[in-house]
C-alpha positions in Angstrom: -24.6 -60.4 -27.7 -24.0 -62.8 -30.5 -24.7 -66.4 -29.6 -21.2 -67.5 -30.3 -20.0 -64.8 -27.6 -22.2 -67.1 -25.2 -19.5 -70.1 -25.4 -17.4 -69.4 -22.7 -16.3 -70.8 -19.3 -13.7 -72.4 -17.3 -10.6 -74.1 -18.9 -8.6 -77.1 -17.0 -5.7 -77.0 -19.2 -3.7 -79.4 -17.1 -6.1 -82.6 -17.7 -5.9 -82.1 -21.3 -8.6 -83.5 -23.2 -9.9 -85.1 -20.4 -10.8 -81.8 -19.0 -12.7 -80.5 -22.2 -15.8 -78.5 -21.8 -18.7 -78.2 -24.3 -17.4 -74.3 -25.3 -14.2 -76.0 -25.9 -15.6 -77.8 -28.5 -18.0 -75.7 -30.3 -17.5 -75.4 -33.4 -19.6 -72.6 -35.7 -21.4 -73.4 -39.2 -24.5 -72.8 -40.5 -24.3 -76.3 -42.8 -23.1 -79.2 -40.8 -20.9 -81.1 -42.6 -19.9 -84.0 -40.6 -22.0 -87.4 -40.4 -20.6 -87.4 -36.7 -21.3 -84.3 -35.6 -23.7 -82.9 -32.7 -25.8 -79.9 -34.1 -27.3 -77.4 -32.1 -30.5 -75.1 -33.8 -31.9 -72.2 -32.3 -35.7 -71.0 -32.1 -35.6 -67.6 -30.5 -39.5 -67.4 -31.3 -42.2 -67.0 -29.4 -44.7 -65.7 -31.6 -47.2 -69.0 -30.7 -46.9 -68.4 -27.2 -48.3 -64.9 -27.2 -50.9 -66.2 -29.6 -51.7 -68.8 -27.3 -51.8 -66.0 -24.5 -49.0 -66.7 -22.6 -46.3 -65.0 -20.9 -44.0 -63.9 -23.6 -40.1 -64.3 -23.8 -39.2 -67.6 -24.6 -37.4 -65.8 -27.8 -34.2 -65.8 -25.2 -34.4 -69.2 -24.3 -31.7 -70.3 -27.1 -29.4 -67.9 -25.7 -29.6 -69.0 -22.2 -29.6 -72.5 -22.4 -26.1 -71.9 -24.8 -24.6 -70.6 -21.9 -25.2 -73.1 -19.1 -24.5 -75.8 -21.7 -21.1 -73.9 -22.0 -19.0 -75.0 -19.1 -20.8 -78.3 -18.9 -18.0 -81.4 -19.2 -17.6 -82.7 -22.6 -17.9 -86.5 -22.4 -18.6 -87.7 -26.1 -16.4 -88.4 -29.1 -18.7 -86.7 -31.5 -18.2 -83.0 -32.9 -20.6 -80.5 -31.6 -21.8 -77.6 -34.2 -23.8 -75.0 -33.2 -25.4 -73.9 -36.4 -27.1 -70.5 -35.0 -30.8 -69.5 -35.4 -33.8 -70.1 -37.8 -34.4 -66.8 -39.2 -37.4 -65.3 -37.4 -40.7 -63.7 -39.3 -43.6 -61.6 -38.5 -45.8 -64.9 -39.0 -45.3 -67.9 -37.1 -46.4 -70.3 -40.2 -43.0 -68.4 -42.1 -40.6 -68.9 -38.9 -41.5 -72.5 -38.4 -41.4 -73.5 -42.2 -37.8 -71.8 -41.7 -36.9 -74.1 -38.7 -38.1 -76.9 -40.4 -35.9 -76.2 -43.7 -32.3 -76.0 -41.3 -33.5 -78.8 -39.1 -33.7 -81.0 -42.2 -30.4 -79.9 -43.5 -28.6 -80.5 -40.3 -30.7 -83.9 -40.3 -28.5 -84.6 -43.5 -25.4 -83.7 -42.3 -25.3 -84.6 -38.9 -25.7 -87.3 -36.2 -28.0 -86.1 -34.4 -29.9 -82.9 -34.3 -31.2 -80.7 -30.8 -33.3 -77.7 -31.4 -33.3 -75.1 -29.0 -37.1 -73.0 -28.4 -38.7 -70.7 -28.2 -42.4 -71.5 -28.0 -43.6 -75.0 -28.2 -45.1 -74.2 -31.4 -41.3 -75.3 -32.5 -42.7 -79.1 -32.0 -44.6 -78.3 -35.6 -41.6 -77.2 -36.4 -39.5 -79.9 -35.9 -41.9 -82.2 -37.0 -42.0 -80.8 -40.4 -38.7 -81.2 -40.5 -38.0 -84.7 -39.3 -41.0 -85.6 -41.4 -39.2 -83.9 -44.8 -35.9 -85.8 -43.7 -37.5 -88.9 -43.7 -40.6 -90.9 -45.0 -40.7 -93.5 -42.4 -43.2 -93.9 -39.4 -42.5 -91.0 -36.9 -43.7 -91.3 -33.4 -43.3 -88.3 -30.8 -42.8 -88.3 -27.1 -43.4 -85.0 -25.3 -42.3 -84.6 -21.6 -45.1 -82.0 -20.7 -48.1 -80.7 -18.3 -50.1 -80.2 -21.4 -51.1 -81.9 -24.7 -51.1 -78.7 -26.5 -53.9 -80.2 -28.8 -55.7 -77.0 -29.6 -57.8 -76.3 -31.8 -56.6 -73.1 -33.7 -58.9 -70.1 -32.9 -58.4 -69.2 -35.8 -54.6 -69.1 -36.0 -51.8 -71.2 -34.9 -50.0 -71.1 -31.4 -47.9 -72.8 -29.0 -50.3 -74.9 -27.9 -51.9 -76.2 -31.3 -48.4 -77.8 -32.5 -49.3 -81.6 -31.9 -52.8 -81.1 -33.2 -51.5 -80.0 -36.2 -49.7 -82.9 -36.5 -52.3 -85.2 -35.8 -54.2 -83.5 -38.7 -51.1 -84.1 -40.7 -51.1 -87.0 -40.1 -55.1 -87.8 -41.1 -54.9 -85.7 -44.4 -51.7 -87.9 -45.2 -53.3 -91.1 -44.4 -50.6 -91.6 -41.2 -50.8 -92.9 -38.0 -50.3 -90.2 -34.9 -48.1 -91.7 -32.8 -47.7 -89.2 -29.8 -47.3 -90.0 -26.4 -47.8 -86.9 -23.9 -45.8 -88.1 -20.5 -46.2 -85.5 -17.3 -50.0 -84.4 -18.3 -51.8 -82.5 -15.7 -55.8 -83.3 -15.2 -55.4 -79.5 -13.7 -53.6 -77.9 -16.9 -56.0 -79.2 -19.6 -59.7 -79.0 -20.3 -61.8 -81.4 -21.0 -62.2 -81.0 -24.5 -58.5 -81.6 -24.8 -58.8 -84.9 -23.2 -61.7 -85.8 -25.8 -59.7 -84.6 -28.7 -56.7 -86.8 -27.0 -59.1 -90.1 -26.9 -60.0 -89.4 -30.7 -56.6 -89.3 -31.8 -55.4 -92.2 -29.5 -52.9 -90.5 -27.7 -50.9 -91.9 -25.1 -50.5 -90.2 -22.2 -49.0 -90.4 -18.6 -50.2 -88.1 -15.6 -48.0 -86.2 -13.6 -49.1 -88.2 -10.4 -48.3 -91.4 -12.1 -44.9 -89.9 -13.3 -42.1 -92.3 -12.7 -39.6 -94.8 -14.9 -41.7 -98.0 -14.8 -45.0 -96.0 -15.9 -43.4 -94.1 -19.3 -41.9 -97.5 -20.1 -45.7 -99.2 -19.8 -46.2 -96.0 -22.1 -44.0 -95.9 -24.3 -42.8 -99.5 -25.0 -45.8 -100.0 -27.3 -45.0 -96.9 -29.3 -41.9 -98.1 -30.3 -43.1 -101.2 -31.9 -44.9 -98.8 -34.1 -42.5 -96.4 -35.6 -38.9 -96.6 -37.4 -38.2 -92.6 -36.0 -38.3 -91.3 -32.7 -38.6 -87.3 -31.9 -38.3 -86.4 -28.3 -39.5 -82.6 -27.1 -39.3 -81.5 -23.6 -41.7 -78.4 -22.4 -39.6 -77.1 -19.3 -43.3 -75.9 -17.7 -43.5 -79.7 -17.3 -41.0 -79.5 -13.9 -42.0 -77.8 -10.8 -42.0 -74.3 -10.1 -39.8 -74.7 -7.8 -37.6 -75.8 -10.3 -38.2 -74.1 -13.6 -39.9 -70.4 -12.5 -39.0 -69.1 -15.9 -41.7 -70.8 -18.4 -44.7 -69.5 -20.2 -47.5 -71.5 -17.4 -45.4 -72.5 -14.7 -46.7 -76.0 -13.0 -47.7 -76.4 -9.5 -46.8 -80.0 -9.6 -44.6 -80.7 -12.0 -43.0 -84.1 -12.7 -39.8 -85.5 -11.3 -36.4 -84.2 -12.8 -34.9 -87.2 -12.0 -37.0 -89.3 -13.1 -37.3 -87.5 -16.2 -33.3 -88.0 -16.8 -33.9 -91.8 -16.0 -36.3 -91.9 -19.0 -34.4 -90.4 -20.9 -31.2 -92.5 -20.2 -33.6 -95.6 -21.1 -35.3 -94.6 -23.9 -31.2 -94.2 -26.0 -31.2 -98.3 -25.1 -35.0 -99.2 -25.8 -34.3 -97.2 -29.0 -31.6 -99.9 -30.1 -33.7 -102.5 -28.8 -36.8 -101.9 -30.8 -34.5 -100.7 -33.8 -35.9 -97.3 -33.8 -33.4 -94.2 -34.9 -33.4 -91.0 -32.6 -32.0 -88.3 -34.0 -34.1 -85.5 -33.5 -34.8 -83.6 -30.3 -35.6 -80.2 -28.5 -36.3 -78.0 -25.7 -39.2 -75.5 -25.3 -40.9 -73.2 -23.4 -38.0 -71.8 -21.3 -38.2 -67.5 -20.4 -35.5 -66.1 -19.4 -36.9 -63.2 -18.3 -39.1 -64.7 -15.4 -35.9 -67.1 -14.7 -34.9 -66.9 -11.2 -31.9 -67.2 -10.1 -31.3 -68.8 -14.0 -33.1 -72.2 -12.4 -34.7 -72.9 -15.3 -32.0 -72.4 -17.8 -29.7 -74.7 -15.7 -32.2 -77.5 -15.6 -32.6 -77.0 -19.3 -28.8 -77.2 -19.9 -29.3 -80.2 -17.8 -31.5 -81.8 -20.1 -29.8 -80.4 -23.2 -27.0 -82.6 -22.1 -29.0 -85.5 -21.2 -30.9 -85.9 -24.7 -27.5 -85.2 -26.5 -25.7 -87.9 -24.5 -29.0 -90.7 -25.0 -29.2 -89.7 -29.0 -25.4 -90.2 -29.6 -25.6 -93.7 -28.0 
């Protein structure tokens, strides 16, 4: 099914545009053209996830998360695009390197910019292209049981993407400036942690997982950077919650809490005059989805992050 055939649901005709719902809205273009505009970006990839050995299937995650976002209510003033896929390669280096060429371009022409994964390996991704839209000091938050700081073995995956970075960021004499909020002691090795100290990354545990903690966290990042990019792994939430992921957590972190960060991070944005345009989701499967949990939650956060960036 075409992803544009995923933009349906119900219609309240008689409260006018007071009753608006994100598919009534949608429009469809590959290049945004409106400095007010919403742009949506699909990954259907996950190429890094099976080369990191995970469950594979996170290539339908755009799909699904288009159509729980479709009936959601329509609150903001701004246009929404949905500008499709990223074309998709038999190497990961090739599909990313596309991503990052039409997130840049909607960077240009929009207001704000949500990518929809695939793999986390779309965090490289996006990276690349925040980091081609702009020359100023990047920082990255990642909701997330792990740090996926890898070391490639000998190729790329979804769970090398902020590693890569980091060594971006030391061949191009630039501070990392990552902060990795919902990390399980359980889900990464110790060699991860060690890699983590190197690169000074910040990080909160998923035991210590609440509003007053990430802002201890992620207050200090802020003073350091002029851009913010935000990427949310849905194998961060409980099983319970989100079944249909790559490594599902036993623990999880808090969805509430989550959308309470979130929701504060839009004002400490404006408060520490840092620009958020730039966003995504990763990690959702479909095809271990049940009951479409996941892709609900995801929607969920979809339209959290859009409705924080457009702030």
């Amino acid at each position: 099914m075409s992803y544009k055939n995923l933009w349906q649901g119900r219609v309240d005709a008689e409260d006018g545009e007071a009753g608006l719902r994100w598919h009534q809205v949608v429009k469809f273009t590959q290049l945004p053209n409106s400095s007010d505009s919403i742009t949506l970006v699909g990954y259907p990839n996950d190429l890094g996830v099976a080369a990191n050995k995970g469950r594979v299937g996170a290539s339908g995650g755009p799909n699904a998360i288009r159509q729980f976002l479709a009936s959601l209510p329509w609150h903001l003033r701004s246009g929404l695009i949905d500008a499709g896929d990223s074309q998709i390669f038999d190497e990961l280096p090739r599909t990313q390197a596309a991503f990052a060429s039409k997130v840049n371009k909607a960077l240009e022409n929009s207001k704000v910019v949500l990518g929809l994964g695939g793999g986390h390996d779309i965090a490289w991704a996006s990276y690349m292209g925040l980091a081609q839209y702009s020359q100023k000091r990047i920082g990255i938050i990642n909701f997330d049981a792990h740090l996926d700081l890898r070391k490639p073995s000998p190729d790329t995956s979804s769970g090398t993407p902020f590693r890569q970075i980091a060594e971006h960021c030391e061949n191009n004499e630039l501070r990392f400036n990552y902060a990795c909020l919902g990390v399980s002691k359980a889900a990464n090795t110790q060699a991860l942690f060690n890699y983590a100290a190197k690169t000074r990354t910040r990080m909160l545990s998923d035991v210590d997982f609440n509003l007053v903690n990430a802002q201890k966290v992620i207050t200090p990042l802020l003073k350091e950077i002029d851009e913010l990019y935000v990427t949310v792994c849905m194998d961060a939430f409980p099983i319970s919650l989100c079944p249909g992921v790559s490594a599902p957590s036993a623990l999880g972190i808090d969805p509430a809490e989550t959308i309470n960060i979130i929701q504060w991070l839009s004002k400490a944005c404006i408060e520490q005059n840092v620009t958020w345009k730039l966003s995504d989701i990763a990690e959702l499967n479909p095809s271990l989805d049940t009951d479409n949990k996941t892709a609900r939650f995801a929607a969920r956060i979809a339209f959290e992050l859009v409705s924080a960036m457009n702030n």
